[in-house]
Every structure is written in C-alpha cells, then in structure tokens.
C-alpha positions as CSV (number, residue, x, y, z in Angstrom):
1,X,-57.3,87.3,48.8
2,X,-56.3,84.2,50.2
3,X,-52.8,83.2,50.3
4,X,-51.1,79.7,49.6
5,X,-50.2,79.8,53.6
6,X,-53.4,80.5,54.4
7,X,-54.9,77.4,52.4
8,X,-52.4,75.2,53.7
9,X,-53.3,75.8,57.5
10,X,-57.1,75.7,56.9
11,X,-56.4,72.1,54.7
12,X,-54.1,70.5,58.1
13,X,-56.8,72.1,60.4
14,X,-59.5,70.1,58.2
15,X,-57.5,67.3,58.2
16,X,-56.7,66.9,61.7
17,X,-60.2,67.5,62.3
18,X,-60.9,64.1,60.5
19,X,-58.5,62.2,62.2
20,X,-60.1,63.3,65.7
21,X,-63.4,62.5,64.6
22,X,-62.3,59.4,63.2
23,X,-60.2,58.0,66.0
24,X,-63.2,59.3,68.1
25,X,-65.6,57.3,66.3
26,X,-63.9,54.2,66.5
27,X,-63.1,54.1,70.4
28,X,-66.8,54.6,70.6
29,X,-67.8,51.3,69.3
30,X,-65.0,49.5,71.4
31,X,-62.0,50.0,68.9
32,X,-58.4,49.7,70.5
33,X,-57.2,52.7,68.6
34,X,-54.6,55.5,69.0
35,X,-53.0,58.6,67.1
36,X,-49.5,58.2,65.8
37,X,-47.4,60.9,65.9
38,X,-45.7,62.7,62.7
39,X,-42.1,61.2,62.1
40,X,-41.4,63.0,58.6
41,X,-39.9,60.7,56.1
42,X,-40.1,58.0,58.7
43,X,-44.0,59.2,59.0
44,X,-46.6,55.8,60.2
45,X,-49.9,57.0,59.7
46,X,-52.5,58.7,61.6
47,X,-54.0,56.3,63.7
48,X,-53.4,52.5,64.6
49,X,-55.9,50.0,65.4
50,X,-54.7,46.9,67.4
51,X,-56.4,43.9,66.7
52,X,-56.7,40.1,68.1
53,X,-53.4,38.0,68.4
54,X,-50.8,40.7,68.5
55,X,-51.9,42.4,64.7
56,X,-52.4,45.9,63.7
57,X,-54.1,48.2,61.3
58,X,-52.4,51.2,60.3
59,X,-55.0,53.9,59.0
60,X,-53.6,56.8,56.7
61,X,-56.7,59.3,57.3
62,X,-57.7,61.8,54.3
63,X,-59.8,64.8,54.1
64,X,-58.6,65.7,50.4
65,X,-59.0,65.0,46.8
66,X,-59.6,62.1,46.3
67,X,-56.2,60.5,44.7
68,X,-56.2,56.7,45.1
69,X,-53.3,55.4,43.9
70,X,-51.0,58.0,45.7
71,X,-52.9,57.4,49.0
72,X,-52.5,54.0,48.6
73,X,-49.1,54.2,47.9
74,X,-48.2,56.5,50.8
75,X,-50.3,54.0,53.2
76,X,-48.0,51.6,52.0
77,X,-44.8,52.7,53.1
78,X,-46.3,54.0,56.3
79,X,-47.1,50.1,56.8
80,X,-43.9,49.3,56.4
81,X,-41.8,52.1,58.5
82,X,-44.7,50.8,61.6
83,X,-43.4,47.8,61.5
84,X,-39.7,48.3,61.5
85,X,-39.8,50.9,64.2
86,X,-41.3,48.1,66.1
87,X,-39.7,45.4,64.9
88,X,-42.7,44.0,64.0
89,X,-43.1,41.3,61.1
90,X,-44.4,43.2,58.3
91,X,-47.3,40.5,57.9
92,X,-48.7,41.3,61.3
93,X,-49.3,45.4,59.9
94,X,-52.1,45.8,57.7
95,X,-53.1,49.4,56.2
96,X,-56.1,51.3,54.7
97,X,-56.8,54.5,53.9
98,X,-60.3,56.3,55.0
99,X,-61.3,59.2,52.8
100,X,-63.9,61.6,54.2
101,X,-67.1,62.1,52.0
102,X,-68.3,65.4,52.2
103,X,-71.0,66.0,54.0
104,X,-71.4,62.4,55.6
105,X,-69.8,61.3,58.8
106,X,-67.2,59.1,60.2
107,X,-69.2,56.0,59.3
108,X,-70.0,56.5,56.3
109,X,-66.3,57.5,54.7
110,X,-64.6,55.5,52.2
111,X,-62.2,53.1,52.9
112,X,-59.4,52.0,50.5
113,X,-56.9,49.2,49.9
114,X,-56.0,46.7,47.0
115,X,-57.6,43.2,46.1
116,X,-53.9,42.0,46.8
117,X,-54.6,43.2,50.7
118,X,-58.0,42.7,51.0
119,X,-57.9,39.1,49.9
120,X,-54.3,38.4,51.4
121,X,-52.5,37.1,48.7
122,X,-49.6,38.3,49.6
123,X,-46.9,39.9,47.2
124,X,-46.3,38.8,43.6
C-alpha cells in the first residue's frame, strides 16, 4: 500500500517535472524565462518570463487537478509578492497559470487567467 508520504513525493516529483519541461520549452523558442525559487508564504511562482519595456509574466505551473479558481487565486498573490520583493509596480507583473493536459506536451497545455487580465481592465 501506498502511503500519503509516498503520494506526496511522487505528486512534487511530477510537478517539478512540468516546470522543467515547461521552462525548457519556452527558452527553446527564444523565451527570456527563469525558475523562481520557493519563498513559503512569500512564494512568486514557478517561473518568470521577462518581456519588452521592463514587464514580466509570472507563471504558476500545475500538474494537478484541475481547480481554477484556487489556481487562479494563488497566481494572484504570487503576482503580487513578485512585485513587492522587487519593488516593482504591480502593473508591470502579469500572471497565468499553465495546467498540464495529460498526455499532450508543453505546447499544448492550458493556460488560465480572467477576462479582467486578459483584456486589461484593470481592477473594479
């Protein structure tokens, strides 16, 4: 039988097996991206993406049930603890979350945010 412990390593394995593949994926096609590292509470997200004019994407990566509003929400305040450990404005840090699909790879995973974001119309 398989204990909780057990479950819980194989799950982080799996999941920080997405994140390489991911980060590796996007560096191939000329991406500017890098790992972040764990902070706890404080945590940023998994990778960052630096774009044109000073901006960044902050990606929360997940290889796990798929829970949309909780990812979003956690993607969310990862955003927001990127930017004030930089002392970034909080307008220059965007964030998604990609979602693995079983059996498919790195290019074909889902990616999430909220009309509010995608459309930038900021907060209301």
């Amino acid at each position: 039988m398989t204990s909780i412990s057990d479950r819980n390593r194989a799950n982080k394995r799996k999941g920080a097996a997405w994140e390489t593949e991911l980060l590796a994926g996007l560096r191939s096609v000329g991406e500017d991206a890098e790992r972040l590292r764990l902070a706890g509470a404080e945590d940023e997200g998994d990778l960052v993406v630096r774009e044109p004019g000073g901006t960044y994407l902050v990606i929360e990566t997940k290889n796990a049930r798929f829970e949309p509003g909780p990812f979003l929400d956690e993607a969310e305040v990862e955003r927001l603890n990127f930017a004030r450990h930089r002392d970034l404005d909080p307008f220059d840090v965007d964030s998604i979350v990609v979602v693995k699909r079983r059996g498919k790879n790195w290019r074909k995973a889902f990616v999430l945010t909220t009309v509010e974001n995608f459309f930038e119309l900021g907060d209301e």
